[in-house]
C-alpha positions as CSV (number, residue, x, y, z in Angstrom):
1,X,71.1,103.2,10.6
2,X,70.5,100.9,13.4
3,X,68.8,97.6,12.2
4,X,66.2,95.4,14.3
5,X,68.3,94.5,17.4
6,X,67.9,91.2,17.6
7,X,68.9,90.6,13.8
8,X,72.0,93.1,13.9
9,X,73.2,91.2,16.4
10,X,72.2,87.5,15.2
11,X,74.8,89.4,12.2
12,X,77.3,90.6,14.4
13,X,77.8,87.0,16.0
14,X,77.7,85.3,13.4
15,X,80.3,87.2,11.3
16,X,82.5,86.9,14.7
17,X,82.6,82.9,14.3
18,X,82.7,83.2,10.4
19,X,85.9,84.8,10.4
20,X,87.4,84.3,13.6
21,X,86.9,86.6,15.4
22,X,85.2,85.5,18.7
23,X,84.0,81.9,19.6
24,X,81.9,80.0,22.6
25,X,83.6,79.4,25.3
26,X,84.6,75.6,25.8
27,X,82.6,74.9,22.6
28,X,83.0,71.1,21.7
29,X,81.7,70.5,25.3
30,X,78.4,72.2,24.6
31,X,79.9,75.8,25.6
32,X,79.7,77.9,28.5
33,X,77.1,80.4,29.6
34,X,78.9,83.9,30.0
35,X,82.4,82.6,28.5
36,X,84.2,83.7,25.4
37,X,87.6,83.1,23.4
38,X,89.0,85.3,21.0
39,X,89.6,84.2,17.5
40,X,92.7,84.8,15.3
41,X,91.2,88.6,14.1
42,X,89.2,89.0,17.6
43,X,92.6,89.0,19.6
44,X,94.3,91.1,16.8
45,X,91.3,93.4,17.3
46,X,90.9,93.9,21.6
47,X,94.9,93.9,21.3
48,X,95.1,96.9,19.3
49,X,91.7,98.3,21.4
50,X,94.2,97.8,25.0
51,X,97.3,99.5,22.8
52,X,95.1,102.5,22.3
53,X,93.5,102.7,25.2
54,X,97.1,102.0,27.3
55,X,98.8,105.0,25.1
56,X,96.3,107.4,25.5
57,X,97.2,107.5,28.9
58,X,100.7,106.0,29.7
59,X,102.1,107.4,26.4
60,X,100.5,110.2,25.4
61,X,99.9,112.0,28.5
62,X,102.4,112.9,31.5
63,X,100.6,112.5,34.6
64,X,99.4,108.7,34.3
65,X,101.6,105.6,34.9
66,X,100.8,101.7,34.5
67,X,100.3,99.5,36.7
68,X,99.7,95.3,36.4
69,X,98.9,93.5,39.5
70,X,97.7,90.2,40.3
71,X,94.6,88.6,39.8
72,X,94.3,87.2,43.4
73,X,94.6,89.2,46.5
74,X,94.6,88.9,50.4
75,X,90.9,88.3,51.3
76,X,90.7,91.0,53.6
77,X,91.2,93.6,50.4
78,X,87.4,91.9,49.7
79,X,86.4,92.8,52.9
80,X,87.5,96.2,53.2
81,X,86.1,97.1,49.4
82,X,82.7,95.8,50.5
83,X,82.4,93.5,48.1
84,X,82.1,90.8,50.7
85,X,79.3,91.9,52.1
86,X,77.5,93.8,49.6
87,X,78.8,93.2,45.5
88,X,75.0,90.9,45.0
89,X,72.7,91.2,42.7
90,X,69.2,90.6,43.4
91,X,67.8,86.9,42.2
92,X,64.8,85.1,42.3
93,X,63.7,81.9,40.2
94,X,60.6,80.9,38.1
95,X,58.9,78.2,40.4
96,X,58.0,76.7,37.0
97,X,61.3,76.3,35.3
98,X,63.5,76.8,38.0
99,X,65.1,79.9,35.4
100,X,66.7,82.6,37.7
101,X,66.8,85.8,36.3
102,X,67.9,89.0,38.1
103,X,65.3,91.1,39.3
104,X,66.3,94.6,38.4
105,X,67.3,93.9,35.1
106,X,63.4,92.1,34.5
107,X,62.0,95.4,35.8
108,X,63.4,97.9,33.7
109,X,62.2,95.9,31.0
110,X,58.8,96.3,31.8
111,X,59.5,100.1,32.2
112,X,59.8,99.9,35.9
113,X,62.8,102.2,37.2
114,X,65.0,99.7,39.0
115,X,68.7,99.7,40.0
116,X,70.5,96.9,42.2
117,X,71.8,100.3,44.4
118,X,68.6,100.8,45.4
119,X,68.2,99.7,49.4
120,X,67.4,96.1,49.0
121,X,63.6,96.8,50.9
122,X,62.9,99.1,47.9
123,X,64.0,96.9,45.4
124,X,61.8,93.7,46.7
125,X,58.9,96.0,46.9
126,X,58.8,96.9,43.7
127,X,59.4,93.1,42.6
128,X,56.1,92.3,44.5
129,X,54.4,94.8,43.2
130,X,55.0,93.7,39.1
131,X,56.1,90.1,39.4
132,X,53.2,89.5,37.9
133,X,53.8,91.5,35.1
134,X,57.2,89.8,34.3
135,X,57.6,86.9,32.3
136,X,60.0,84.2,32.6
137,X,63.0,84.3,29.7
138,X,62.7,80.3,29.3
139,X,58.8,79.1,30.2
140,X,57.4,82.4,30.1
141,X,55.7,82.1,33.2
142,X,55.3,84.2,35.9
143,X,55.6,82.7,38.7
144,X,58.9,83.6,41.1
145,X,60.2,83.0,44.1
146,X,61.5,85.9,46.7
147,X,64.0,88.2,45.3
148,X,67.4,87.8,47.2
149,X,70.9,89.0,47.4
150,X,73.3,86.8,45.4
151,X,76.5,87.4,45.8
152,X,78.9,87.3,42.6
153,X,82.6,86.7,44.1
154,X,84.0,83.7,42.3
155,X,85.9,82.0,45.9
156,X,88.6,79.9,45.1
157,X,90.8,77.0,47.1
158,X,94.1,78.7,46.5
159,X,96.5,77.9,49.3
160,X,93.6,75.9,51.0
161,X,95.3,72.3,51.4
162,X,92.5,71.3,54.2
163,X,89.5,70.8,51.8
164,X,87.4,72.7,54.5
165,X,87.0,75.7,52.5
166,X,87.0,78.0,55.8
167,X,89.1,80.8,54.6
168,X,88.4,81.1,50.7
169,X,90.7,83.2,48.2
170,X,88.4,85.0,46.0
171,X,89.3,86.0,42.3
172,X,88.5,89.7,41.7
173,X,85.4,91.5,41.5
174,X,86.9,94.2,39.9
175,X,90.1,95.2,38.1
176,X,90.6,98.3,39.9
177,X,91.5,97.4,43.3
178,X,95.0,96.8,42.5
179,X,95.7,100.3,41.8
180,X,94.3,101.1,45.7
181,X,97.1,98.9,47.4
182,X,99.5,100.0,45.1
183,X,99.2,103.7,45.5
184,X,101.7,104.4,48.2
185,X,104.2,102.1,46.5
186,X,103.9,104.5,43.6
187,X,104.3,107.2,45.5
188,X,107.3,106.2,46.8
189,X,109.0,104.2,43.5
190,X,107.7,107.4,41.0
191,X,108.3,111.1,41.0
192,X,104.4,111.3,40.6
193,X,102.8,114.5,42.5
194,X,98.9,114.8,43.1
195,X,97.3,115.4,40.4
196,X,98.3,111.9,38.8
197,X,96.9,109.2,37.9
198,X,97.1,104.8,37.4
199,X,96.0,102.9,34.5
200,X,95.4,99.4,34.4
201,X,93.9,96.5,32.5
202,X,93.0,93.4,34.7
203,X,91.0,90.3,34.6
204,X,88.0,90.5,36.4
205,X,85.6,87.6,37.3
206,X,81.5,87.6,38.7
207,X,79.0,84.8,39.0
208,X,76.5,86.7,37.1
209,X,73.1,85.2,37.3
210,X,72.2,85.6,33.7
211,X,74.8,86.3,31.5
212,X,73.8,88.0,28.2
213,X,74.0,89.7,25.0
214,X,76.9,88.2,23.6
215,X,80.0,89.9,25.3
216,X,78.4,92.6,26.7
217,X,77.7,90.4,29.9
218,X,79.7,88.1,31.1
219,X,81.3,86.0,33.8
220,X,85.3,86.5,32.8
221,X,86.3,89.7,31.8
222,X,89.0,92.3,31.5
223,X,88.4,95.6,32.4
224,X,90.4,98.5,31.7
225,X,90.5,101.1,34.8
226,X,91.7,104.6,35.7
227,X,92.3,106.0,38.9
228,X,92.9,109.7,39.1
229,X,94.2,111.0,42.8
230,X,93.5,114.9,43.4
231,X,93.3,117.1,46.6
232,X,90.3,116.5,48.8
233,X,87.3,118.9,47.6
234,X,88.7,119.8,43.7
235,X,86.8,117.3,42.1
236,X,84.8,119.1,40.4
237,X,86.8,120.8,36.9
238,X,88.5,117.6,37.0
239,X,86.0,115.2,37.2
240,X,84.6,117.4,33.8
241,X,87.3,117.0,32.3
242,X,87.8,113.5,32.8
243,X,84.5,112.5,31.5
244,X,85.1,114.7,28.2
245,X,88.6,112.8,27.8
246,X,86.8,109.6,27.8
247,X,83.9,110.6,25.2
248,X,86.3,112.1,22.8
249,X,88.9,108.7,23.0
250,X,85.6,107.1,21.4
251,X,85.2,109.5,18.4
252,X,88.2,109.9,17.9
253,X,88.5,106.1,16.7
254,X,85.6,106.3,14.6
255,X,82.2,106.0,17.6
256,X,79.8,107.9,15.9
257,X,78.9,110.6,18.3
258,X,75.4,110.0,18.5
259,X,75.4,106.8,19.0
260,X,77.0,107.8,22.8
261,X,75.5,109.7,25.6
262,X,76.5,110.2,29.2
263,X,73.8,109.4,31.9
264,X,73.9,110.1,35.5
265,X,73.2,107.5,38.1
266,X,69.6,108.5,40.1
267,X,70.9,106.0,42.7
268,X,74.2,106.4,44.3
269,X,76.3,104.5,46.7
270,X,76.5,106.3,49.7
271,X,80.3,107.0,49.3
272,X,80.1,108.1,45.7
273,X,79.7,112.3,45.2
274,X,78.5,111.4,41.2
275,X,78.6,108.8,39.1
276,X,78.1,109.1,35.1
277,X,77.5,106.4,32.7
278,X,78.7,107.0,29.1
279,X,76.5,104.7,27.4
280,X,76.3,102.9,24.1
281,X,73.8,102.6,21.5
282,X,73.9,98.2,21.2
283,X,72.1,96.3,19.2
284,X,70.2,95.9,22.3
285,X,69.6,99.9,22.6
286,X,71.5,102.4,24.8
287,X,73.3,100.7,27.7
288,X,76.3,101.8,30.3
289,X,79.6,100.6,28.3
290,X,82.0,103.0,30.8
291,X,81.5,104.2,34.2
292,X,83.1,107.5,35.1
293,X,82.7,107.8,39.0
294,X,83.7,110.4,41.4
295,X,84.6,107.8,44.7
296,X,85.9,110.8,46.9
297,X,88.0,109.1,49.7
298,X,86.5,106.4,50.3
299,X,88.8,103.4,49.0
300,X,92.0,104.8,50.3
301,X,90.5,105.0,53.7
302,X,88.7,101.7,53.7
303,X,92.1,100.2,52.5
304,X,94.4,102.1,55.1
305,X,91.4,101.2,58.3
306,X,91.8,97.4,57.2
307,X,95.2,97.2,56.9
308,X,96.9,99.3,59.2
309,X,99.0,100.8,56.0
310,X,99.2,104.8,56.2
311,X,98.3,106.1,52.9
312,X,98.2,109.4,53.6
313,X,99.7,111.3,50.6
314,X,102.3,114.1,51.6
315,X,102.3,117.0,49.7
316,X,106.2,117.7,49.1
317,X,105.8,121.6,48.7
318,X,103.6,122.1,52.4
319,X,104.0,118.9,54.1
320,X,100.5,118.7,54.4
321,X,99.2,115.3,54.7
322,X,95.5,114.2,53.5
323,X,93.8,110.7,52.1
324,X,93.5,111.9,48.4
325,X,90.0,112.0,46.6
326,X,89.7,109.3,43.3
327,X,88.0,109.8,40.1
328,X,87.5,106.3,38.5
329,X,87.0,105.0,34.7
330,X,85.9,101.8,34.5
331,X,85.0,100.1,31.0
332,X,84.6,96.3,30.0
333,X,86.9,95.3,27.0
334,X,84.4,92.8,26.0
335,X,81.8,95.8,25.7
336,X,84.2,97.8,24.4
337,X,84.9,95.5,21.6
338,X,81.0,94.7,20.9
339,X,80.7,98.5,20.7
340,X,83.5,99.2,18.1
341,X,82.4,96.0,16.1
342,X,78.7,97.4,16.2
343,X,79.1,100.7,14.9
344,X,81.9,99.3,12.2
345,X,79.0,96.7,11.3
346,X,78.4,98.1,7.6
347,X,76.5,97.0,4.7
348,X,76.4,98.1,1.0
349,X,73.6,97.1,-1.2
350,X,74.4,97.4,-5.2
351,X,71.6,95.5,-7.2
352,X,71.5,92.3,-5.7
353,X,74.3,92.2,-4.1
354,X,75.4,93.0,-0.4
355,X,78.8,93.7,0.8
356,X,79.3,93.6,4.3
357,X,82.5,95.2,5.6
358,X,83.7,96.6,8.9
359,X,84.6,100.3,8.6
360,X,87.0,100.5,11.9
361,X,89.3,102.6,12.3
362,X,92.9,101.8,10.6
363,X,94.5,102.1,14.3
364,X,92.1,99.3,15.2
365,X,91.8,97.0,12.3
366,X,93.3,93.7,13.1
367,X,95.0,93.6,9.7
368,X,96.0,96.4,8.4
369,X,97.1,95.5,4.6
370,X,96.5,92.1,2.8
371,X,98.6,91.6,-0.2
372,X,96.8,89.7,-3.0
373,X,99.1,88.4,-6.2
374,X,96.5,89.1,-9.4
375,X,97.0,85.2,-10.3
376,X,98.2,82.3,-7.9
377,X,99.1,80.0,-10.8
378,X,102.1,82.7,-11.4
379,X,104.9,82.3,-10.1
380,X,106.5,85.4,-11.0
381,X,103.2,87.3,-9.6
382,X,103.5,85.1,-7.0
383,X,106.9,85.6,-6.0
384,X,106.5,89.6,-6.1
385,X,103.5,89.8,-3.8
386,X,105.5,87.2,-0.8
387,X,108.5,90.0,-0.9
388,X,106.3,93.1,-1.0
389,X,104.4,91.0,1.7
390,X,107.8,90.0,3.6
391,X,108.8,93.7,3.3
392,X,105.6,95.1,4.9
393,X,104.7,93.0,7.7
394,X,108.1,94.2,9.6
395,X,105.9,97.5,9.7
396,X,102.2,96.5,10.0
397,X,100.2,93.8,10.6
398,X,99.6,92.1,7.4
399,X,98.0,89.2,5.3
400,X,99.2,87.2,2.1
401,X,96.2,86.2,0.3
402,X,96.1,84.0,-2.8
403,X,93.1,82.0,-2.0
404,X,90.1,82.4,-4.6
405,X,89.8,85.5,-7.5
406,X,90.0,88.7,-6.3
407,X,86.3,89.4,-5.9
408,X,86.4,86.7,-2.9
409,X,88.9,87.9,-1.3
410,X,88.3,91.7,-1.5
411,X,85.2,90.4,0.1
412,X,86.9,88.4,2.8
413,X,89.4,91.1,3.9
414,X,86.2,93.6,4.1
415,X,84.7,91.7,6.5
416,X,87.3,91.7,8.7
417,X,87.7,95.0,8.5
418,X,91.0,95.5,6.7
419,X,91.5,99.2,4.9
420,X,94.1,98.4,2.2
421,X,94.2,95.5,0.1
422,X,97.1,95.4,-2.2
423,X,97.4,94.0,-5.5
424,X,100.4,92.4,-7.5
425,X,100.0,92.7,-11.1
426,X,101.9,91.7,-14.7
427,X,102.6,96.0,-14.6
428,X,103.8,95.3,-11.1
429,X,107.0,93.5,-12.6
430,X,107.8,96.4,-15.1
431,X,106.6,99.7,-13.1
432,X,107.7,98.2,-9.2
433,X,104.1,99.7,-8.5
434,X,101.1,98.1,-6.9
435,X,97.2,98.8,-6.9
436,X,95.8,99.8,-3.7
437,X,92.0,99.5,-3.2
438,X,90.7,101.4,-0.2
439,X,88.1,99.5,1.7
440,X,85.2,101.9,2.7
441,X,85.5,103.9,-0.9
442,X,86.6,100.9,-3.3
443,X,89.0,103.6,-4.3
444,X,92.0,102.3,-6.6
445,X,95.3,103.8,-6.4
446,X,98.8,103.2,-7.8
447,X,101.4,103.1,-5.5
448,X,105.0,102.5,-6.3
449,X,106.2,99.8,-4.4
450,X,108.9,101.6,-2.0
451,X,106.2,104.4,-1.4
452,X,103.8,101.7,0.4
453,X,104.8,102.3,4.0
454,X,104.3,106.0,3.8
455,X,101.2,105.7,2.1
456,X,99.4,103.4,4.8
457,X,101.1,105.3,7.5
458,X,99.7,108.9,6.2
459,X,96.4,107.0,6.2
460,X,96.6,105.6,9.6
């Protein structure tokens, strides 16, 4: 059962920096709005999030390859994406406070149906008409200045050595655009044939205006993208398809179905032929954690008018030659990663007593076994539990733990999320088994020692 937002997530953050999981951005200076660092578990945790995500469709399926490509990019690629001229978000700042806050967002609060797509007339229209209505997040005024267009490129100096700033480098908008330029080269390096598609999972950088929620808005990101090339005009069973593949990769690592839904954009660019967001029930409420986007052929074009580059694809069978549609998937791993903590978020309430543990799935868990010797003043107990330990971590990801009774640290490993804690005991040295206590159930089982792998691989 979802909790009051604000205090499931005031939980949520504050087991992050409890056990390491994600931290403030450039903290001992204050911290930075919009900035995070992953913690010892938090890394373990988007690490095995990207290995799932990269196998599901590098690994596991036949008509995706990988791509990584560089963070910055010639300037024109800006240009020709449109993100020179039109990636803004609509600002406007309490006169009171001086507090910007962006204008869309502020309206759909107040129940007013707002999007930054809509034509920017439209959008200050509506602003005029409810300012009034629309309080300020710091002062709570509501007094604001005219909404305008802000845009959020990052620009950078690289190879600028003139201090002028004339021609500026800009880190990326967006992960994706990588995959665009690249196509032709994997066209010609790959034996890939239309229908295929390119994964990737880039850094990505905006200038939001008012970063939020913990990580689900923020200034640096990564974001893991799919492009899927097919013929011009059969986008429709595919674009289906593609949008049921990428519900059912949530479930099937433990999303509770209802706590997703798809929505469709009212409002779409004028390239787009439909856009679908497959949103997230947050702390916050339901809001977009993946876009899945039919672009038609609009980026290849764009990409092939600006450059001069042909990437026309040629079918080998019929020679034909035609700019290939794109179906896009575009998710944030730092929503990604808020999502899977939120709906592992778990707490069990026996008499006074509250455990709190994160039910993820095994695939997922940043530990996936923590070995606990019954007694640390033992040395033969002691001893055991380092070489089952040594033995174990070739296989999995694992934890020695001999730090407080075993009450404390069943309770410390539950709350980062690990499924097996094992235990060394005085029967340990005469039966070579072990106890196994299953996080979600508290279910003890004996396990002889040489059957351990098996047993945590069945359950994975």
């Amino acid at each position: 059962m979802k909790e009051n937002s604000d205090k499931l997530m005031e939980k949520i953050v504050s087991l992050c920096k409890r056990r390491g999981f994600v931290f403030q951005g450039s903290e001992i200076y204050g911290g930075m709005a919009g900035l995070y660092d992953y913690g010892p578990y938090g890394v373990e945790l988007l690490n095995n999030l990207k290995s799932e995500w990269w196998k599901a469709h590098t690994q596991y399926r036949d008509d995706y390859v990988g791509i990584d490509s560089a963070i910055f990019k010639d300037p024109r690629v800006w240009e020709a994406s449109g993100h020179v001229g039109g990636f803004a978000d609509p600002l406007s700042e309490c006169k009171k406070c001086n507090t910007r806050i962006r204008v869309d967002k502020e309206l759909k609060n107040i129940g007013v149906n707002a999007d930054e797509k809509m034509p920017e007339a439209q959008l200050q229209a509506l602003f005029e008409e409810n300012k009034k209505k629309i309080s300020c997040p710091k002062c709570g005024g509501h007094d604001f200045s005219e909404m305008r267009s802000f845009n959020l490129l990052v620009k950078s100096n690289l190879g600028d050595f003139t201090n002028e700033g004339k021609n500026p480098v800009y880190l990326p908008g967006e992960a994706c655009q990588g995959i665009y330029l690249n196509f032709k080269n994997v066209v010609d390096s790959t034996r890939m044939q239309i229908p295929f598609g390119i994964a990737q999972i880039g850094k990505a950088f905006r200038n939001e205006i008012s970063p939020r929620n913990f990580l689900f808005r923020t200034r640096e990101m990564e974001q893991a993208d799919t492009q899927y090339f097919i013929r011009p005009n059969e986008n429709k069973e595919a674009y289906e398809q593609v949008k049921k593949d990428r519900f059912n990769w949530y479930t099937s690592l433990g999303i509770k179905p209802e706590n997703l839904r798809f929505v469709q954009h009212e409002n779409l660019v004028f390239y787009a032929k439909d856009a679908w967001d497959i949103e997230y029930n947050f702390p916050t409420g339901f809001d977009e954690l993946e876009g899945v986007h039919d672009r038609s052929d609009y980026d290849l074009n764009q990409h092939m008018k600006h450059s001069g580059t042909d990437l026309r694809y040629t079918d080998p069978s019929t020679g034909e030659k035609y700019i290939p549609w794109i179906l896009e998937t575009s998710v944030g791993m730092g929503r990604m990663f808020l999502a899977f903590l939120a709906d592992a978020y778990s707490e069990e309430v026996k008499e006074d007593d509250t455990r709190v543990f994160l039910k993820l799935s095994p695939k997922l868990a940043p530990i996936k076994a923590a070995i606990f010797p019954l007694l640390r003043n033992k040395p033969e107990l002691v001893g055991k539990a380092q070489e089952v330990y040594n033995s174990l971590k070739k296989e999995f990801k694992c934890e020695f733990d001999d730090n407080g009774n075993i009450g404390k640290r069943y309770r410390r490993q539950d709350e980062i999320g690990t499924p097996f804690c094992i235990v060394i005991d005085f029967d340990t040295l005469t039966d070579d088994a072990v106890t196994i206590r299953d996080r979600d159930t508290g279910v003890q089982e004996r396990v002889k020692v040489a059957e351990i792998v098996s047993f945590i691989k069945s359950k994975i």
